[in-house]
Backbone as a printed PyTorch tensor [residue, N CA C, xyz], in Angstrom:
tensor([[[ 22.1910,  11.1190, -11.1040],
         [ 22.1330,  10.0350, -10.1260],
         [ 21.3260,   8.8810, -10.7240]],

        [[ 21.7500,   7.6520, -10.3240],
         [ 20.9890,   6.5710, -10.6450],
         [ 19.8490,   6.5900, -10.4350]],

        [[ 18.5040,   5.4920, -11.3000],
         [ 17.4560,   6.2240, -10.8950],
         [ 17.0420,   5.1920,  -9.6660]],

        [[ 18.0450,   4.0850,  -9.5150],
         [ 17.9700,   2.5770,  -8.7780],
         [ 18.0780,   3.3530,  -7.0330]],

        [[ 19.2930,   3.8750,  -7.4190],
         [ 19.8800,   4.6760,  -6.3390],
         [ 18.8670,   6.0970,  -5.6270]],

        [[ 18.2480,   6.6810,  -6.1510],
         [ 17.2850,   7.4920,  -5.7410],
         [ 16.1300,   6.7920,  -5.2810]],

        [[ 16.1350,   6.2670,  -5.7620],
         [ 14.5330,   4.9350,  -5.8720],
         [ 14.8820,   4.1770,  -4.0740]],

        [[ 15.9560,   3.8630,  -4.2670],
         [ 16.5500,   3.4990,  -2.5590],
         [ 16.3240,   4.3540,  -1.4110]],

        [[ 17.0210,   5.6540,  -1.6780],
         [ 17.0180,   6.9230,  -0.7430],
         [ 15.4930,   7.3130,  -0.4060]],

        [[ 14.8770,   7.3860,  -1.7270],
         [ 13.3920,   7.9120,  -1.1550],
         [ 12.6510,   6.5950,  -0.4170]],

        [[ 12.5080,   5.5350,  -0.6750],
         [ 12.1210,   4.3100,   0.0230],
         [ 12.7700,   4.4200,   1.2090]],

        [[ 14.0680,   4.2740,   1.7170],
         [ 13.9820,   4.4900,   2.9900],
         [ 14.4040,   5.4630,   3.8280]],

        [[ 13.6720,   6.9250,   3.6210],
         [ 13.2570,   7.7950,   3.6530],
         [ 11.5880,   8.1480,   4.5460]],

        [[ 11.1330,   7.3990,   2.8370],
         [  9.3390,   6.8240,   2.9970],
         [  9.4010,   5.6690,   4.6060]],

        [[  9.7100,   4.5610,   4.3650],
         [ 10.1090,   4.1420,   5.6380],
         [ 10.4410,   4.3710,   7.1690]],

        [[ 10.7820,   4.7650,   6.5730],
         [ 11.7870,   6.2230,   8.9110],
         [ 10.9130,   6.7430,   8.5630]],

        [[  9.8900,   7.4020,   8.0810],
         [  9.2470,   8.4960,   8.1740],
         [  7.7930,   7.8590,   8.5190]],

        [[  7.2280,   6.5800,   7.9160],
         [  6.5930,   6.2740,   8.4430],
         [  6.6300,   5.0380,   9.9510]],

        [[  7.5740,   4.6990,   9.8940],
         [  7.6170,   4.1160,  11.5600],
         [  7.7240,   5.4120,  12.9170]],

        [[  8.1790,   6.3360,  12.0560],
         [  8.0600,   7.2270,  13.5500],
         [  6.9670,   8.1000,  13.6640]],

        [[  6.4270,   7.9220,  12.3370],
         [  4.8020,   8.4320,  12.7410],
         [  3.9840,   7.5490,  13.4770]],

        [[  4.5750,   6.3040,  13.4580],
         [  3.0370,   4.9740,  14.0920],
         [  4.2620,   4.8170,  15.2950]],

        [[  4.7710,   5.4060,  15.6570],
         [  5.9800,   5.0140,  16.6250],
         [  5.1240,   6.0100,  17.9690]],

        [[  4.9220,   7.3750,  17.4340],
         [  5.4040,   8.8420,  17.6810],
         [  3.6400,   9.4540,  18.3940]],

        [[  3.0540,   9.1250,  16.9030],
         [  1.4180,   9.5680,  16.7020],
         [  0.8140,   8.6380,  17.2670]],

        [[  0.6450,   7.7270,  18.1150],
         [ -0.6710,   6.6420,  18.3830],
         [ -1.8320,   7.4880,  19.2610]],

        [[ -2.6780,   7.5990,  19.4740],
         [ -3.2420,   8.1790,  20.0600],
         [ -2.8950,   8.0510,  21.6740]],

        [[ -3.0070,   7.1490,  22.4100],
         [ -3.0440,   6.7280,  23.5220],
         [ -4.6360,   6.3520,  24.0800]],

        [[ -5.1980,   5.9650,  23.1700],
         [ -6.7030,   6.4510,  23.2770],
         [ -6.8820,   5.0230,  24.3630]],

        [[ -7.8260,   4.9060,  25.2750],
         [ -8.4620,   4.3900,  26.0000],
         [ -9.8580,   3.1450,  25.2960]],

        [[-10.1470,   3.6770,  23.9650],
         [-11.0880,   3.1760,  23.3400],
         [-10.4180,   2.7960,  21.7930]],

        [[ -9.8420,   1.7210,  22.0860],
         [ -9.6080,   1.2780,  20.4400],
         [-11.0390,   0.5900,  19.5600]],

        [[-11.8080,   1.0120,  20.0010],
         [-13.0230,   0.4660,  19.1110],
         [-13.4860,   1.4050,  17.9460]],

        [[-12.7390,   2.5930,  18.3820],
         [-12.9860,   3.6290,  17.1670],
         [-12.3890,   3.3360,  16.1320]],

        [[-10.8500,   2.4260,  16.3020],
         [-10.1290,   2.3030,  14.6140],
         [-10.9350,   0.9520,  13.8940]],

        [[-11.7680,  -0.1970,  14.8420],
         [-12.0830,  -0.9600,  13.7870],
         [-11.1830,  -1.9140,  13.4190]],

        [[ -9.8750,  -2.1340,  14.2400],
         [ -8.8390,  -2.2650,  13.7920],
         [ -8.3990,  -2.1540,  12.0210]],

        [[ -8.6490,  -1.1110,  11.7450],
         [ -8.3830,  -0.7400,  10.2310],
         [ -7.0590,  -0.3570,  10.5460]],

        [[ -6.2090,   0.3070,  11.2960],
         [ -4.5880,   0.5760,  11.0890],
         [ -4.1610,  -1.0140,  10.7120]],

        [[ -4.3670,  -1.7000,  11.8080],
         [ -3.7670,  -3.4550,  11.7230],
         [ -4.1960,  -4.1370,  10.3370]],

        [[ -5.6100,  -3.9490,   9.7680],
         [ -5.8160,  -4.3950,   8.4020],
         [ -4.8640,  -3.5900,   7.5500]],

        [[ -4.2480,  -2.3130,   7.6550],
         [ -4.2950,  -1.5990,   6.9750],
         [ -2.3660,  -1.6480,   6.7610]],

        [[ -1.6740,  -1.7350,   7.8820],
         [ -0.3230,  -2.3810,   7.7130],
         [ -0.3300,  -3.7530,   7.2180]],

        [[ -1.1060,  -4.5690,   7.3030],
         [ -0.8020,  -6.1940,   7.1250],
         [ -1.2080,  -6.0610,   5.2900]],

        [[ -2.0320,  -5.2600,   4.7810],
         [ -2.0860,  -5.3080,   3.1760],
         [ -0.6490,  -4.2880,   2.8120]],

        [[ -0.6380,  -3.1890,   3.4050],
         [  0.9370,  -2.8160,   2.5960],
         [  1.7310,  -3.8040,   2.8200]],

        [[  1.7300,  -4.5800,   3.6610],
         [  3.2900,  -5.3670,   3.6530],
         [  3.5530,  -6.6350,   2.6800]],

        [[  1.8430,  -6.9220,   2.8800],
         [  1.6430,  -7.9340,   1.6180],
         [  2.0300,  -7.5260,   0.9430]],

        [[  1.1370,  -6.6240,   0.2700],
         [  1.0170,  -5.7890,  -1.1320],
         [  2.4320,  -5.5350,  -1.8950]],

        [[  2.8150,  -4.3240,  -0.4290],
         [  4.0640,  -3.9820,  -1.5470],
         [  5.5580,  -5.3050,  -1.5380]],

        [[  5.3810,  -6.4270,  -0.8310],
         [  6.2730,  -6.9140,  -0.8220],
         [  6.4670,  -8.2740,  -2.2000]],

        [[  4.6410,  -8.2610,  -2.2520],
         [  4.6920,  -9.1250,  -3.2250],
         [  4.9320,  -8.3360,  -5.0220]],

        [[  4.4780,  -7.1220,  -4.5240],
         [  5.0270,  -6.1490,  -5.3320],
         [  5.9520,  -5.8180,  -6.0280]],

        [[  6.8970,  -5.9290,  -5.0760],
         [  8.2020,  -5.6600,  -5.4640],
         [  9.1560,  -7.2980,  -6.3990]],

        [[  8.7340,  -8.1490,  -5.3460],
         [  9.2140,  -9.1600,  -5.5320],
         [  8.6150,  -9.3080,  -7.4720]],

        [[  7.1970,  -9.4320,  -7.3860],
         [  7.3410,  -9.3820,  -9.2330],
         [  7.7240,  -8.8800, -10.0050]],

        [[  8.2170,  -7.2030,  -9.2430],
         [  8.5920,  -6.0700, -10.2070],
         [ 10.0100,  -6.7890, -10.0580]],

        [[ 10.8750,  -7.3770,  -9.2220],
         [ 12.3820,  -7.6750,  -9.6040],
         [ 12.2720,  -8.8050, -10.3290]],

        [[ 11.1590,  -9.8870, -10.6810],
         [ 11.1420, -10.7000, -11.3270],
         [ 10.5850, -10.6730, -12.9170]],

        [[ 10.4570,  -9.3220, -13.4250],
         [ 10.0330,  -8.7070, -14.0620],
         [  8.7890,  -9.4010, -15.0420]],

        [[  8.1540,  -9.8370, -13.8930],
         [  6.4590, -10.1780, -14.5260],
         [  5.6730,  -9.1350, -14.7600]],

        [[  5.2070,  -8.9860, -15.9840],
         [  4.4310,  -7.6200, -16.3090],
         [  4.4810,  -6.5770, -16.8320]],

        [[  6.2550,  -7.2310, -17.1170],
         [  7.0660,  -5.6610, -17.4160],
         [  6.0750,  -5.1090, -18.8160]],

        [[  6.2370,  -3.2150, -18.6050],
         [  5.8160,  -3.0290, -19.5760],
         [  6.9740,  -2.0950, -20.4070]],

        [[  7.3380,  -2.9150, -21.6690],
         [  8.6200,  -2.1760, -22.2800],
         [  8.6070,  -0.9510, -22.7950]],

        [[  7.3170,  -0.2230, -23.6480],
         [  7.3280,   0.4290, -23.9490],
         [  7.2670,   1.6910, -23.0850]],

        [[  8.6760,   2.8740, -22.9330],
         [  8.1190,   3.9010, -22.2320],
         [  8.2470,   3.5620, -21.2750]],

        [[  9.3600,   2.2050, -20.5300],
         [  9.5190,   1.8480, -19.1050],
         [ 10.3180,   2.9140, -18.2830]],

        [[ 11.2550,   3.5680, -19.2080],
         [ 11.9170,   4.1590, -17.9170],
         [ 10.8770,   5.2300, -17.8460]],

        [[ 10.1020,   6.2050, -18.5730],
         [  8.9700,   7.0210, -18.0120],
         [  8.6110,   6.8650, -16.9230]],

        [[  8.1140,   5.5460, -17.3500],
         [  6.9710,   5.4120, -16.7210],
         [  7.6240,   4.8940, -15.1660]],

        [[  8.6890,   4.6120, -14.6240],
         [  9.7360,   4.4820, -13.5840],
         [  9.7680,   5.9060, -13.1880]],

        [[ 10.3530,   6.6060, -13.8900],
         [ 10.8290,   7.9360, -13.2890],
         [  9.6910,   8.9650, -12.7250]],

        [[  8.6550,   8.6590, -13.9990],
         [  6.6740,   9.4020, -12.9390],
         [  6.6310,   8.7020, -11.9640]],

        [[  6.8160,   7.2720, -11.6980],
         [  6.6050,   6.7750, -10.4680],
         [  7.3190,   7.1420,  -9.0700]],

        [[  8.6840,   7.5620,  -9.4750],
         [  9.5020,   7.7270,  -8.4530],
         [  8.6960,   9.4410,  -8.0830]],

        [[  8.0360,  10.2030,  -8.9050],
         [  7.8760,  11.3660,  -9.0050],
         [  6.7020,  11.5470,  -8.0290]],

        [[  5.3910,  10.3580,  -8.0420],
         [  4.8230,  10.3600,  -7.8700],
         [  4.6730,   9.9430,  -6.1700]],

        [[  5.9440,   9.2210,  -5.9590],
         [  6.3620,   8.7050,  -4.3100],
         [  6.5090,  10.2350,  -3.6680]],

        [[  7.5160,  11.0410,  -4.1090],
         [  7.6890,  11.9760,  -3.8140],
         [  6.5860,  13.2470,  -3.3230]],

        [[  5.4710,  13.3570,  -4.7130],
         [  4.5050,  13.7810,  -4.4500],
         [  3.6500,  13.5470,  -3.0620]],

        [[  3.5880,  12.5640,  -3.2680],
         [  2.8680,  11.7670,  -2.2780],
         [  3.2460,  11.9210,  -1.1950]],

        [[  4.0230,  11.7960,  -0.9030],
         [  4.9390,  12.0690,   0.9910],
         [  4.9660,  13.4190,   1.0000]],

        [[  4.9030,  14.4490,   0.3770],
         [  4.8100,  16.0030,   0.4540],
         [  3.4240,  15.7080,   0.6620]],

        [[  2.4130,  15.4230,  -0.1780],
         [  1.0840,  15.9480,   0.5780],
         [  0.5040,  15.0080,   1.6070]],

        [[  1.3990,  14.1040,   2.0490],
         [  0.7670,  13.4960,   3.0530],
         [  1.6010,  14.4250,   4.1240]],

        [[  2.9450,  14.7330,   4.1910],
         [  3.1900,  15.0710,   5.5090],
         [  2.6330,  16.7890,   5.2770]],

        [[  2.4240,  17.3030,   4.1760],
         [  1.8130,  18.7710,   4.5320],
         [  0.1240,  18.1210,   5.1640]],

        [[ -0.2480,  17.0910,   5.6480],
         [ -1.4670,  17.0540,   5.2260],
         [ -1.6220,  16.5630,   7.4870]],

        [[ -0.5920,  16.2700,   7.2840],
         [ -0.3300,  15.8990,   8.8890],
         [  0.1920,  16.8870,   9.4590]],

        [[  0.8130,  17.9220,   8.5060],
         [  1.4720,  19.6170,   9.7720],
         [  0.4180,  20.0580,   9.9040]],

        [[ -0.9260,  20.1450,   9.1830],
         [ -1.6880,  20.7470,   8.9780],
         [ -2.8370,  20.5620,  10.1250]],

        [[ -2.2810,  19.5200,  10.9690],
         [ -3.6550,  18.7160,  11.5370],
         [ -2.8550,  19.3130,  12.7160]],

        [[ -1.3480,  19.0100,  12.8210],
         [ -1.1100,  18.9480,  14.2800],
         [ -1.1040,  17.9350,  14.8380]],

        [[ -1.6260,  18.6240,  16.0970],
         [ -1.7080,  17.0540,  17.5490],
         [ -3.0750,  16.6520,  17.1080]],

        [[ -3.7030,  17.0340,  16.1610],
         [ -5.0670,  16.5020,  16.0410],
         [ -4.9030,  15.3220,  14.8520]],

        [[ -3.7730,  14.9220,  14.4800],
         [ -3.1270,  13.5830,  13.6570],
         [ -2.8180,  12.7480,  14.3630]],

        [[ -3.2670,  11.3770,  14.4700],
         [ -2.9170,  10.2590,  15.2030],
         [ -2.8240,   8.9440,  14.0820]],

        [[ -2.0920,   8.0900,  14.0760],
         [ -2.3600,   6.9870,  13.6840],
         [ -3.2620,   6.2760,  13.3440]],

        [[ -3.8340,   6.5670,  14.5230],
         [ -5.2690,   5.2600,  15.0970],
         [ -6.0450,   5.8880,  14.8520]],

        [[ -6.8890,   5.6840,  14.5980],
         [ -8.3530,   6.6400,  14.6150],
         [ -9.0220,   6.6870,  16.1270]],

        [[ -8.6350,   8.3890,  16.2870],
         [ -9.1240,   8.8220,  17.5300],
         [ -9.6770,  10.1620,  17.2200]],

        [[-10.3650,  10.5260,  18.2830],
         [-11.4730,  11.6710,  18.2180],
         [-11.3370,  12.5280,  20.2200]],

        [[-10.9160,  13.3090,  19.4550],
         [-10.5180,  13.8130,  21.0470],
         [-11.1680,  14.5890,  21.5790]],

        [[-11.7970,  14.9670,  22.6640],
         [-12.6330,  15.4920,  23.2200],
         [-12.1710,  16.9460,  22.5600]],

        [[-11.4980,  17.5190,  22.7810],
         [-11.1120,  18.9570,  22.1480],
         [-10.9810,  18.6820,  20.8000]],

        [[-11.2740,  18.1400,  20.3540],
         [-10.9650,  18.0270,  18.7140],
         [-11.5680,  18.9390,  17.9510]],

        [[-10.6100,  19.5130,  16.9290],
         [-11.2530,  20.9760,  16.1830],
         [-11.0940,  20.2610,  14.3820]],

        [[-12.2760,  19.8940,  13.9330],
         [-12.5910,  20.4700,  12.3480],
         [-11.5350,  20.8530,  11.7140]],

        [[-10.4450,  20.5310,  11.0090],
         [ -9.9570,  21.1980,  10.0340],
         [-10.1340,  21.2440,   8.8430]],

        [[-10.5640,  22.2710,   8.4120],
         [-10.7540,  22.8130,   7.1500],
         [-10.1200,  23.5470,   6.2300]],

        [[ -9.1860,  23.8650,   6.7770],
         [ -8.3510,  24.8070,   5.8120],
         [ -7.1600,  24.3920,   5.2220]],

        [[ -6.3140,  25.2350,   4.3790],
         [ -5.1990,  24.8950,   3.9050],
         [ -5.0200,  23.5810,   2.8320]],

        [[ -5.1470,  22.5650,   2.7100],
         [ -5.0220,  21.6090,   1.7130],
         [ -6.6100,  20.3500,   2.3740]],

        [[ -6.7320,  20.3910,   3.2290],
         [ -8.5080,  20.1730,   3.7960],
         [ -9.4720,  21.2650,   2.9970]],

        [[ -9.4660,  21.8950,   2.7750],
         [-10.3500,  22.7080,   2.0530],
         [-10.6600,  22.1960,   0.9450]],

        [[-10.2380,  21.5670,   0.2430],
         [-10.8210,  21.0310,  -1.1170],
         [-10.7240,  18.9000,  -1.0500]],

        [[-10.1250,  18.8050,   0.2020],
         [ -9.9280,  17.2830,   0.2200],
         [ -9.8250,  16.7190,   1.5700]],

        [[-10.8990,  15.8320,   1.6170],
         [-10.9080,  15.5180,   3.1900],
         [ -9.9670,  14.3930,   3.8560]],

        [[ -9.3570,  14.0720,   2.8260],
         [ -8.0510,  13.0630,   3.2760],
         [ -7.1250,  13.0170,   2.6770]],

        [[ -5.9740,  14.4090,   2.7090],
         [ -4.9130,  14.3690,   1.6660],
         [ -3.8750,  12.9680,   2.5990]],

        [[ -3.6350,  12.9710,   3.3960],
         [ -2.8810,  11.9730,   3.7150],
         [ -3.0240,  10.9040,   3.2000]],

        [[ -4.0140,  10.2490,   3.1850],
         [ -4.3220,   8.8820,   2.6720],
         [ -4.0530,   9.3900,   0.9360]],

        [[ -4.7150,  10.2630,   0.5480],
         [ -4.1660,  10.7770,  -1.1270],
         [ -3.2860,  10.4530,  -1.0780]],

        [[ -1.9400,  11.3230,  -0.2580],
         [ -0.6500,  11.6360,  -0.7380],
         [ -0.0130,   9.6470,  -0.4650]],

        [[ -0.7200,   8.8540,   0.6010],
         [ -0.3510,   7.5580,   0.6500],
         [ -0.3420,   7.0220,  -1.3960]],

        [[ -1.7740,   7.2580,  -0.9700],
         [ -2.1340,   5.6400,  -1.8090],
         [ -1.2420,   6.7200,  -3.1430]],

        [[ -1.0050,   7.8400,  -3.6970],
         [ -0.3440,   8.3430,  -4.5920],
         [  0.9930,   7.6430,  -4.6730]],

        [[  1.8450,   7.7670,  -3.5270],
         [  3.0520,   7.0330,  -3.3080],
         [  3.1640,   5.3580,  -3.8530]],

        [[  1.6380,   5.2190,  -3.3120],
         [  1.9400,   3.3950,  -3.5200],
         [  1.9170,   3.0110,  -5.0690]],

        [[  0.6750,   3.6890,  -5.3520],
         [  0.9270,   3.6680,  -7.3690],
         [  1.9960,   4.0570,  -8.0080]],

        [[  3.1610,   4.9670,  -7.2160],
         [  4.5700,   4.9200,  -7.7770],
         [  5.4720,   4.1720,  -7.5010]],

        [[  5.1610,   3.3950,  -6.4070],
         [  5.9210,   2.3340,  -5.8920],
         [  5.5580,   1.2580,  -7.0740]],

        [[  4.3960,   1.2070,  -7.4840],
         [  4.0150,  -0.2050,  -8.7920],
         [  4.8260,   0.5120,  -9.6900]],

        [[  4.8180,   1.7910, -10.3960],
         [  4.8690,   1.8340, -11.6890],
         [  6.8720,   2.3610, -11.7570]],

        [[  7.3220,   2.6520, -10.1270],
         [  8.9700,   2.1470, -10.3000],
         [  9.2390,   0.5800, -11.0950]],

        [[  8.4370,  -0.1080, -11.0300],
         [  8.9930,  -1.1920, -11.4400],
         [  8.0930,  -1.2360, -13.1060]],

        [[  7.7890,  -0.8470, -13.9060],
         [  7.4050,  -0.6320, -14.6980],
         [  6.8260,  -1.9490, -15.2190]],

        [[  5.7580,  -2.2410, -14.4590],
         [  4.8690,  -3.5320, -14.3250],
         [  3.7930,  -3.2790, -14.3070]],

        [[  2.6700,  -3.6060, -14.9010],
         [  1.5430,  -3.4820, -14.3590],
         [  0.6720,  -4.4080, -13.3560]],

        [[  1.1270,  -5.9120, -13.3790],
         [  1.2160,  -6.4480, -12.1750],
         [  1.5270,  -6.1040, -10.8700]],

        [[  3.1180,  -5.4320, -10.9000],
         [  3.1070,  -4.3770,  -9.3870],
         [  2.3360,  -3.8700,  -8.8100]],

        [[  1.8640,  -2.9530, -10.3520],
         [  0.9260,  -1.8370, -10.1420],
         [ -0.7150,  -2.1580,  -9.1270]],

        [[ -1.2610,  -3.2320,  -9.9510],
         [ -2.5360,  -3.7260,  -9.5520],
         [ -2.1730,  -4.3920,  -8.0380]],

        [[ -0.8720,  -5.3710,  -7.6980],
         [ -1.0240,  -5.8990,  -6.6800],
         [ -0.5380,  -5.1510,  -5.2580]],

        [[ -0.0220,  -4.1950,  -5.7180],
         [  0.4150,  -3.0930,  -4.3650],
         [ -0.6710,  -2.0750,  -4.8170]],

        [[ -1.1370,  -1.5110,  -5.1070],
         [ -2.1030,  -0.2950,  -5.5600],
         [ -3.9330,  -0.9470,  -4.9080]],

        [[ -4.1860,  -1.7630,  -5.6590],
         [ -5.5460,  -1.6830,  -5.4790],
         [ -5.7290,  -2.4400,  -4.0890]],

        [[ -5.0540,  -3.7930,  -3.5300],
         [ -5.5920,  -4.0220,  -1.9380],
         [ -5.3270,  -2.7810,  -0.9690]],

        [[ -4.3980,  -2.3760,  -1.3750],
         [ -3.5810,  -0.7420,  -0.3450],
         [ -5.1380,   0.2710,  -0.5570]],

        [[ -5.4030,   0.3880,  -1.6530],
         [ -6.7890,   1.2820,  -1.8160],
         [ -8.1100,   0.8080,  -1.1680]],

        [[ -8.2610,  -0.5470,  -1.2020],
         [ -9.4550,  -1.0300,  -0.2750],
         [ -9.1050,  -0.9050,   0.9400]],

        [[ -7.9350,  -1.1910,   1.3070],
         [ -7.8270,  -1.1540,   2.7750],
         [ -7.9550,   0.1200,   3.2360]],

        [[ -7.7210,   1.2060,   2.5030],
         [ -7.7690,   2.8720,   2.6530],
         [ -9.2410,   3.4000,   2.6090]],

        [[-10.3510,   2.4130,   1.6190],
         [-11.3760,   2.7490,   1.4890],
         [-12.2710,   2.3690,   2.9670]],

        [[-11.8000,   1.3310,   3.5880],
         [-12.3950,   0.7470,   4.5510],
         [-12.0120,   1.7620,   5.5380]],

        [[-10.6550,   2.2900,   5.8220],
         [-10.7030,   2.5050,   7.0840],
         [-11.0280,   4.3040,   6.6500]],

        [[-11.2940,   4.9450,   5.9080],
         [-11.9680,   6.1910,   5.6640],
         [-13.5880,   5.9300,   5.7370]],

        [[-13.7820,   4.9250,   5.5450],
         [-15.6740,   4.6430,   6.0160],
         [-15.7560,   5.0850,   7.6610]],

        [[-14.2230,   3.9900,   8.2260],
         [-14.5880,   4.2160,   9.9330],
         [-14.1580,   5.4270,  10.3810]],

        [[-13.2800,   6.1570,   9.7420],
         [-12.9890,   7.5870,  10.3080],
         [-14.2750,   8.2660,  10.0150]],

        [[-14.3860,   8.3280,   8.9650],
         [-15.6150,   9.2190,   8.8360],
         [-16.7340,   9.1490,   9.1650]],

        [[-17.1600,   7.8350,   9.7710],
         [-17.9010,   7.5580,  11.0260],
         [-17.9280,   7.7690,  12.5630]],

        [[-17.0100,   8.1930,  12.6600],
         [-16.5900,   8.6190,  13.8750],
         [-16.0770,  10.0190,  13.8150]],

        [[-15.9680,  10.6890,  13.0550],
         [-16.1520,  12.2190,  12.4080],
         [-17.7740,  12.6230,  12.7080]],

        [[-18.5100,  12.3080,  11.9250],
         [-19.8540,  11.9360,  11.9050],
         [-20.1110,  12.0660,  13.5240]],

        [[-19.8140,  10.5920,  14.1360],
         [-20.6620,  10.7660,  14.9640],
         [-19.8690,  12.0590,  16.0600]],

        [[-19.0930,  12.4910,  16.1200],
         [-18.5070,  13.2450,  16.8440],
         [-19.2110,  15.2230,  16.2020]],

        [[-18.9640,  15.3630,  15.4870],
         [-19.0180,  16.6110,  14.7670],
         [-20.3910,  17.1990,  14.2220]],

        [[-21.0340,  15.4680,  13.8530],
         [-22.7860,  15.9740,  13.6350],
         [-22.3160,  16.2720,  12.2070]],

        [[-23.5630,  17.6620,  12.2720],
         [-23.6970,  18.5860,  10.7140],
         [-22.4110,  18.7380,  10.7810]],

        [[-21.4640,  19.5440,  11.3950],
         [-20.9040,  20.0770,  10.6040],
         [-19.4860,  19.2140,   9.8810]],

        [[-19.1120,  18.1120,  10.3400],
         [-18.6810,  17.3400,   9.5330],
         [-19.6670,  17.1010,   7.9580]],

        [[-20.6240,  16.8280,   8.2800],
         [-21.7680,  16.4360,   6.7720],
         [-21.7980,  17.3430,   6.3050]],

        [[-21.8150,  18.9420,   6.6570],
         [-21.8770,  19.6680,   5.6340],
         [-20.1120,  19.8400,   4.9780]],

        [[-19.2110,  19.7080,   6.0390],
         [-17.9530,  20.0150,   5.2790],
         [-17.8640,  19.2170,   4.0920]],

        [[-17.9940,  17.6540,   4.4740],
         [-18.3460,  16.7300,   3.3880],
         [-18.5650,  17.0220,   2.1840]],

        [[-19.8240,  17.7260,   2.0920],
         [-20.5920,  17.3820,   0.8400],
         [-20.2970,  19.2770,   0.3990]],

        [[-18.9150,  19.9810,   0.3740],
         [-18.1180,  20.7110,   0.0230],
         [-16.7780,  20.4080,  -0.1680]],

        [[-16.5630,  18.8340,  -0.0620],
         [-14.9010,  18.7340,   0.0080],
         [-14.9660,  17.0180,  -0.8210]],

        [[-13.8110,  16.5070,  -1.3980],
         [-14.0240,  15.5160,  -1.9000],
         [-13.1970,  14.5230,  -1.1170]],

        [[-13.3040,  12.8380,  -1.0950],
         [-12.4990,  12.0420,  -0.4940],
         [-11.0930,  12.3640,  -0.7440]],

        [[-10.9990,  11.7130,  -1.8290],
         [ -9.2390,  11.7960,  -1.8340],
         [ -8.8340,  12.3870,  -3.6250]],

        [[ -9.5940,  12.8550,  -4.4920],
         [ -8.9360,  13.1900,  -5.0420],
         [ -9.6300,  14.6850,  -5.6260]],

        [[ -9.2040,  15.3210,  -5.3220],
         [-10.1280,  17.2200,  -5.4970],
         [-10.6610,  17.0280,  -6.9210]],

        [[-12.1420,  17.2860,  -6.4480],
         [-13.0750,  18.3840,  -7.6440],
         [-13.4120,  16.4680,  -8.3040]],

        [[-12.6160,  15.3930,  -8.1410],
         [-13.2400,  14.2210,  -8.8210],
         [-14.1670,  13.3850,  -7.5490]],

        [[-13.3030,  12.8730,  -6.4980],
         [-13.8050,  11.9600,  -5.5610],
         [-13.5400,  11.9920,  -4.0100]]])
């Protein structure tokens, strides 16, 4: 199969899959002061990001020749990756996965299963996807301009979750913490 043509299917794939999570998952919460509005910062840089993204990768600013289709085909590899451990990372949560950052009165700690060594595979398995979304276009311009605002905006709104983890959970959020890494196991 083409790799143009796969590169399509999984994009809008990635797409339906994420509008019916922010469609599907919102919390309904009563208190939007918990997200910070970090979801709204946090859609308005992917759309930038990857649109200006793309647009250089078809204008092929940046291209890098050597080892392009590789480095295309890890990327497409790496989208893939990425949406597997983000949606194993959301079965895993349940109804305790929302969009928004909410904290529910019954809310239970998860720790196990792919949480056990990483306290935000979702956002992993994201921002993983988005660095294959740069390096489909075998640019490193892509790369930097969809990759790194998508990562600040991810860094910001994991400060406010985990502030509101924190203040909800106490110790035992802080101790899970400082046994589990942000987003990438055994490094960060």
């Amino acid at each position: 199969m083409n790799t143009g043509i796969l590169f399509l299917i999984i994009s809008v794939i990635w797409v339906a899959s994420e509008i019916i999570l922010a469609r599907l998952k919102r919390s309904g919460s009563s208190d939007p002061a918990q997200d910070k509005h970090s979801l709204r910062i946090l859609w308005i840089t992917i759309a930038i990001g990857v649109n200006l993204g793309i647009i250089i990768g078809f204008w092929g600013k940046g291209f890098i020749r050597e080892g392009s289709f590789t480095i295309s085909v890890t990327g497409l590899a790496f989208i893939i990756i990425g949406l597997i451990v983000r949606w194993i990372s959301i079965i895993s949560l349940r109804r305790f996965f929302t969009v928004d950052i909410n904290i529910a009165h019954d809310h239970r700690l998860v720790t196990k299963g792919i949480y056990r060594i990483i306290r935000h595979p979702a956002y992993s398995g994201s921002l993983l996807s988005f660095l294959g979304l740069g390096m489909v276009f075998s640019s490193w311009i892509s790369v930097a301009v969809i990759f790194i605002p998508i990562l600040l905006a991810f860094l910001y709104r994991i400060r406010v979750e985990e502030n509101a983890l924190i203040a909800h959970f106490g110790d035992e959020y802080v101790r899970y913490s400082s046994l589990t890494r942000r987003l990438i196991p055994w490094v960060y």
